[in-house]
C-alpha positions as CSV (number, residue, x, y, z in Angstrom):
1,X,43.2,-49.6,-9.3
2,X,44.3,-52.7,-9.6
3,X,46.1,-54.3,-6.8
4,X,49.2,-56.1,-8.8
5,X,52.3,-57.2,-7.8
6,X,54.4,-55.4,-10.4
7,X,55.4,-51.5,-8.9
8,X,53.6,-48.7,-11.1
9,X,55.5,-46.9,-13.9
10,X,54.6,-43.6,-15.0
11,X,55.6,-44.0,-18.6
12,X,55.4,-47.5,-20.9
13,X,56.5,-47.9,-24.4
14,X,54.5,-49.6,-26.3
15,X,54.4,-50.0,-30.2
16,X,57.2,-47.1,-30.5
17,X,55.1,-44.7,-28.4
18,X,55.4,-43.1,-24.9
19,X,52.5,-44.0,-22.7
20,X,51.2,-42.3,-19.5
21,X,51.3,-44.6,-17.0
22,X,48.4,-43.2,-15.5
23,X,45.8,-44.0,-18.1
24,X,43.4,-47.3,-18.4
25,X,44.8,-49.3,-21.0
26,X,42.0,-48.2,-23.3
27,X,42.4,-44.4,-23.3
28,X,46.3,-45.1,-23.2
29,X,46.1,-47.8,-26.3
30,X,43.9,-45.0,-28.1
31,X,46.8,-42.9,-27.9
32,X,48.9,-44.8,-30.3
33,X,48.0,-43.4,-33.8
34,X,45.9,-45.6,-36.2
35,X,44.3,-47.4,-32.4
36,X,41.1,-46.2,-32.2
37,X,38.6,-47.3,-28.8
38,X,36.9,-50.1,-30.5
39,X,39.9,-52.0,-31.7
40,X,41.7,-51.0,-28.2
41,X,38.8,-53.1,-26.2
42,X,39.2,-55.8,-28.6
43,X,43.1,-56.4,-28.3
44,X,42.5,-56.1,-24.6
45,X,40.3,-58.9,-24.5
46,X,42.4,-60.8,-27.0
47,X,45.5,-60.5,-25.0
48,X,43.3,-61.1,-21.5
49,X,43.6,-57.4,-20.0
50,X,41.4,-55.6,-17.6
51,X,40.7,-52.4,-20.2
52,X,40.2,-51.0,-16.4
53,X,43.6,-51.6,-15.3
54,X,45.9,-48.6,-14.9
55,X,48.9,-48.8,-18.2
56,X,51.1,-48.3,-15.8
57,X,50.5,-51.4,-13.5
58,X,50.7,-53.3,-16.9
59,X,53.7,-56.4,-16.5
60,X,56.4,-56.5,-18.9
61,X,54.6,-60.1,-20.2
62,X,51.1,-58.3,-20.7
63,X,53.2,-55.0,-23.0
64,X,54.7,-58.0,-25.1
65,X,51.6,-59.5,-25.3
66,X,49.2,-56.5,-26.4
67,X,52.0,-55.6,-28.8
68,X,51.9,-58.7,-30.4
69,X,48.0,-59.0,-31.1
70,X,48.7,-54.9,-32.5
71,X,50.8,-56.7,-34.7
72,X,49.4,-59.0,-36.3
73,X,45.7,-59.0,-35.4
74,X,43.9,-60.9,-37.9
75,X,46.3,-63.7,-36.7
76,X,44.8,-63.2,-33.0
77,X,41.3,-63.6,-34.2
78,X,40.3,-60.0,-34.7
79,X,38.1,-59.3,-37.6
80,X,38.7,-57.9,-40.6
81,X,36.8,-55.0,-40.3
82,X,38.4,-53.4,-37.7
83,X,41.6,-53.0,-39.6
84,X,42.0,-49.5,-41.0
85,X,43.9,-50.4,-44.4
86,X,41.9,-53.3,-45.8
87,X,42.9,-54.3,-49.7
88,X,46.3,-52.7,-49.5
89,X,46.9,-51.8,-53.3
90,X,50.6,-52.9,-53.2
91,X,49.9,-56.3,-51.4
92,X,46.3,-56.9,-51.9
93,X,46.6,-58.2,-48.3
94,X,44.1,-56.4,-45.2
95,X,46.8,-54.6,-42.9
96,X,46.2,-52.9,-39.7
97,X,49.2,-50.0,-40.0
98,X,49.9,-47.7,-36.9
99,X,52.2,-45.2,-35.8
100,X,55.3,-43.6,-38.5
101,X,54.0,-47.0,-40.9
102,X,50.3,-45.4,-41.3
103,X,51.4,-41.9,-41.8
104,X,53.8,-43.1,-44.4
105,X,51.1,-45.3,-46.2
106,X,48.8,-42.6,-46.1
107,X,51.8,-39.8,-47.6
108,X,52.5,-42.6,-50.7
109,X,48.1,-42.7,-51.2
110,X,48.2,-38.6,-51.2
111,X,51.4,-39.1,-54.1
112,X,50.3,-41.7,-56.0
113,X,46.9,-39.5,-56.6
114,X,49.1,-36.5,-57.3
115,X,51.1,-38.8,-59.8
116,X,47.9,-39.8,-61.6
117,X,46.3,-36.5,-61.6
118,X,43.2,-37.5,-60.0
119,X,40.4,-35.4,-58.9
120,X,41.6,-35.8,-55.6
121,X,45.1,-35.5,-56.4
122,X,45.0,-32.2,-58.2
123,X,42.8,-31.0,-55.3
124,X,45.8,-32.5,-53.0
125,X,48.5,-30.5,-55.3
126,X,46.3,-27.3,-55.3
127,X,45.9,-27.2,-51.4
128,X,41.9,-26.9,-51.8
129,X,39.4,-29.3,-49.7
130,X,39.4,-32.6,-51.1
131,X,35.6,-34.3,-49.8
132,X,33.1,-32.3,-51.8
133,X,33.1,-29.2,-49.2
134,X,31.8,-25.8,-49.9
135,X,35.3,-23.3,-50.7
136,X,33.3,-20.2,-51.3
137,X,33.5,-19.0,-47.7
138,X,35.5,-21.9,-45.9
139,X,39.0,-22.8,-46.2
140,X,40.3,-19.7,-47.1
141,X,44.1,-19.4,-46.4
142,X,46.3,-16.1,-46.2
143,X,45.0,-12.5,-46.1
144,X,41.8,-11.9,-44.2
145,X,38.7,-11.2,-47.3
146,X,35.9,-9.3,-45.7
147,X,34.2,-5.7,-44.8
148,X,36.4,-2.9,-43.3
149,X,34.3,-0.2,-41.9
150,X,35.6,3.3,-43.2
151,X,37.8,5.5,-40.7
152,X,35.3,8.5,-40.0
């Protein structure tokens, strides 16, 4: 633990999400949705915080400051790569999106497909799998399809 001056708090919000207090900043950053491990570690080291320390022991200056390198991280030196919506079709710009902004992006992707009547779109409107899978015995939905043993 890390032996701070600030008092520990069991919940933080950061980036519009409730954080457990009792997490190292990794594992809590993870938690927020489109923040994977990899890109956690490197806006810790970006904004200069121990990825051991406890989130709750975080100060109020190191929140603002991890929040501000989530966002706007290719600003804050991270690469490219590590952004999970490069090439944004409406902006042509490389975004990093997380939380209700991701969700919504990735909503408008599964309508625009739809719209078009894309493989993947019709597959989307039919409620089938979408990557190729098998659907012969996966995926079924509804009434169980199988053997029943005769009553004797």
């Amino acid at each position: 633990m890390s032996t701070s001056s600030a008092e520990f708090k069991h919940v933080i919000r950061m980036a519009g999400v409730d954080l457990d207090g009792s997490l190292k900043a990794v594992q809590g950053l993870a938690a927020i949705k489109g923040v994977g491990l990899n890109l956690a570690r490197m806006v810790l080291r970006v904004a200069g915080v121990n990825p051991e320390t406890r989130i709750g022991y975080l100060t109020d200056q190191q929140v603002k400051r991890i929040e501000e390198v989530l966002s706007s991280p290719l600003k804050h030196g991270i690469p490219s790569w590590a952004l999970n919506r490069r090439l944004d079709p409406q902006s042509g710009a490389d975004l990093h999106l997380i939380g209700s902004d991701l969700e919504l992006a990735v909503k408008g992707d599964i309508d625009l497909m739809k719209r078009i009547k894309c493989w993947k779109g019709i597959r989307h409107a039919w409620g089938l799998k979408v990557r190729g899978q098998r659907t012969r015995t996966t995926g079924r939905k509804g009434m169980t399809v199988g053997v029943t043993k005769k009553p004797e």
